[in-house]
C-alpha positions as CSV (number, residue, x, y, z in Angstrom):
1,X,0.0,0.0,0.0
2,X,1.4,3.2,-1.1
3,X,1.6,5.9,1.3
4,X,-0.1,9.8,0.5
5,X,-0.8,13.3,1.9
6,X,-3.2,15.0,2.3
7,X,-4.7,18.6,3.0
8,X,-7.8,19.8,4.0
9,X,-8.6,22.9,3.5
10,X,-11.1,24.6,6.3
11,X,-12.5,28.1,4.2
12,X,-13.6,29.9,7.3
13,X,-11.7,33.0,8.7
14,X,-13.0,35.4,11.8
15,X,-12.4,38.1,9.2
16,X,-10.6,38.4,5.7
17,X,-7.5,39.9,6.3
18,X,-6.8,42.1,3.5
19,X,-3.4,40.7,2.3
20,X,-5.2,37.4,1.7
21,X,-5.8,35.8,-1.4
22,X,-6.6,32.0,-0.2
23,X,-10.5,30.9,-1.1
24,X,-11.5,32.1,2.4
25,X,-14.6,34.1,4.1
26,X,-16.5,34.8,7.3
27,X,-18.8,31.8,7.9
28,X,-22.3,32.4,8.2
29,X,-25.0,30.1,10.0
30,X,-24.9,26.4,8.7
31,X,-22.1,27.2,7.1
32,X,-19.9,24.2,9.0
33,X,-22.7,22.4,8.7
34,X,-22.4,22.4,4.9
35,X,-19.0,22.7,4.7
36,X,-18.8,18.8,6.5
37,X,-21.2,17.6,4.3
38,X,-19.2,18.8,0.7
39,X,-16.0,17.3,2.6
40,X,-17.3,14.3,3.5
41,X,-19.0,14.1,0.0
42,X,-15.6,14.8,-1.9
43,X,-13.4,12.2,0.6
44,X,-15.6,9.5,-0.3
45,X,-14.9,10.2,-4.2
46,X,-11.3,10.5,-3.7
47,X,-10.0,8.4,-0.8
48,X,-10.3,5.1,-2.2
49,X,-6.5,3.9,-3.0
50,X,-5.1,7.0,-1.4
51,X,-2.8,4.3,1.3
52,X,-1.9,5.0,4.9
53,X,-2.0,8.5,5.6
54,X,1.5,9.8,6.3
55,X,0.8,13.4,7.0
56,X,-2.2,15.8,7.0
57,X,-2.5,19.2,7.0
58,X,-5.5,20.3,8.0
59,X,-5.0,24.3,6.6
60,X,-7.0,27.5,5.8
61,X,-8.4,30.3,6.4
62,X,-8.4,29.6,9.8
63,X,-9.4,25.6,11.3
64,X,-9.6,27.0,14.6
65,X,-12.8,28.7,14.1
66,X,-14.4,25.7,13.7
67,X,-16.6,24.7,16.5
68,X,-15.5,21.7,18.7
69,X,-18.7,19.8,17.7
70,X,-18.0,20.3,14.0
71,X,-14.3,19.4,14.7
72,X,-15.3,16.4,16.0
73,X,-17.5,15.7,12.7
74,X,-14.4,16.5,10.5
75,X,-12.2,14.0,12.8
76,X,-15.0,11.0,12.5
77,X,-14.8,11.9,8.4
78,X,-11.0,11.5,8.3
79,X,-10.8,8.9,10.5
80,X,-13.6,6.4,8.7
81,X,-12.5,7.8,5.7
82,X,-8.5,7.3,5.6
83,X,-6.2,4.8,6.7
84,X,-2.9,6.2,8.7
85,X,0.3,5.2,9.0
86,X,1.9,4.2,12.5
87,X,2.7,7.7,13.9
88,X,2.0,10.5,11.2
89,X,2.3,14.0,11.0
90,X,-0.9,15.8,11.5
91,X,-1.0,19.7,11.5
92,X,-3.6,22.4,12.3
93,X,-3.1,26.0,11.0
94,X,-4.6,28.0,14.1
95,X,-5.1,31.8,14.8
96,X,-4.2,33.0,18.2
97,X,-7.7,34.9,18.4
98,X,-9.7,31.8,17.8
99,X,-7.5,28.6,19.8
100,X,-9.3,27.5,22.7
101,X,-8.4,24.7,25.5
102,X,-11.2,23.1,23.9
103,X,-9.2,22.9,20.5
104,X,-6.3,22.0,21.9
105,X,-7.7,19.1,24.3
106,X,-9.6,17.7,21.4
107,X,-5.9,17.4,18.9
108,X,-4.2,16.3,22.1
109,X,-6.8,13.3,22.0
110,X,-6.9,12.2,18.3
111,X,-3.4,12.7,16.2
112,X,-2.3,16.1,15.9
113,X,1.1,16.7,16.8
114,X,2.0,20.1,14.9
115,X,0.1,23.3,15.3
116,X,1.3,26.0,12.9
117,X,-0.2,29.6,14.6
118,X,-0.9,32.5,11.9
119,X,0.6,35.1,14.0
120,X,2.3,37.8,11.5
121,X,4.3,39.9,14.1
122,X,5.0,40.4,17.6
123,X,4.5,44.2,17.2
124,X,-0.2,45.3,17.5
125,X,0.6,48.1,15.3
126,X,1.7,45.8,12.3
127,X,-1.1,43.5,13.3
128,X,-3.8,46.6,13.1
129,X,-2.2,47.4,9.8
130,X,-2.7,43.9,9.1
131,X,-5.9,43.4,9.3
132,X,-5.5,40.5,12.2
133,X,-7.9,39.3,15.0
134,X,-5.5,39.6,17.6
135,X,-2.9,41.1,19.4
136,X,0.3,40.1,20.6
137,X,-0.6,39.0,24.1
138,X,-2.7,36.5,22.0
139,X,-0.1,35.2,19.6
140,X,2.2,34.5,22.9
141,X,-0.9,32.7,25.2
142,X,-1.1,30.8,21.8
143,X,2.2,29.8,21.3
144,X,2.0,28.4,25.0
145,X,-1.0,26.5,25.5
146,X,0.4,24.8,22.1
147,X,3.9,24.4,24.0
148,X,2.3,23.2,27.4
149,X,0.0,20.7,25.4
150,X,3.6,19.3,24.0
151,X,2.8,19.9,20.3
152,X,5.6,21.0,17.7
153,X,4.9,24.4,17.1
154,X,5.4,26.7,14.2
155,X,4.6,30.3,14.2
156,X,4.3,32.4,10.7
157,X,5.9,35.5,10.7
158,X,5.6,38.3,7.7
159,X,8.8,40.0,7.2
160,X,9.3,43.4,5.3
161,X,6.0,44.9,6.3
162,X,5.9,48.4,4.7
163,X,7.9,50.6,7.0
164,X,8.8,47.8,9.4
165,X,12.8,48.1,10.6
166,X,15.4,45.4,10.7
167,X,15.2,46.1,14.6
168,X,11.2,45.5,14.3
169,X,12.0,41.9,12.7
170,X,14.6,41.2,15.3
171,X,12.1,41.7,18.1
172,X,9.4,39.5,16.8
173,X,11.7,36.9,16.0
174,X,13.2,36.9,19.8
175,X,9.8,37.2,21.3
């Protein structure tokens, strides 16, 4: 059996930041709702053959605004749907305004192991300018619960921000 990746793309943001051009927008009501049915619709088309899982990315927009209930639908789609390998890599793409303890309980329980945090810059001016949900207070909490919970953590960071400083960067990057 061969083995594959995969991605899965969650299209829901708190807001569209205005830098962005993934296929991404502000849920509305019964939006998750449909959004798990067209998933599980297009998994069941495309799964047969794929072999043991190796890693999975679950990506976005933003996977942490999805509601624990409906990430406990998208983990009961993936697991009847796929096969994994003995010990894969599984990340989450999360935004520091939208990870909760109830996120990170419920990928502590199934098989995420990486949790890559959208946070842009240390610095809540470049984040206004940005656009983002959050501040940098958040972005740390984030980056600690993820820590604590003993996940690998990655953290994005946008260099050369218009009028940012080489000193700017340096201080994100140490914080």
């Amino acid at each position: 059996m061969t083995a594959s990746s995969v991605y899965v793309h969650a299209p829901f943001c708190e807001s569209k930041c205005p830098y962005c051009a993934f296929a991404s927008a502000v849920r509305a009501d019964g939006d998750e709702r449909l959004y798990l049915r067209a998933l599980a619709d297009e998994i069941s088309q495309r799964a047969s053959g794929a072999g043991k899982i190796r890693t999975l990315y679950i990506g976005g927009g933003t996977p942490s605004v999805l509601s624990p209930d409906s990430w406990r639908a998208l983990l009961d789609i993936l697991e009847s749907s796929f096969h994994f390998a003995d010990d894969p890599e599984v990340t989450v793409e999360a935004n520091p305004g939208s990870l909760s303890q109830d996120h990170i309980n419920l990928w502590r329980s199934w098989r995420v192991n990486r949790v890559s945090i959208g946070v842009q810059s240390m610095s809540d001016a470049d984040l206004i300018f940005l656009g983002r949900p959050h501040t940098a207070a958040q972005a740390v909490r984030a980056a600690t619960m993820c820590r604590d919970a003993r996940f690998d953590v990655s953290l994005d960071l946008m260099f050369g921000l218009p009028g940012g400083t080489l000193r700017e960067w340096a201080w994100s990057l140490r914080a």
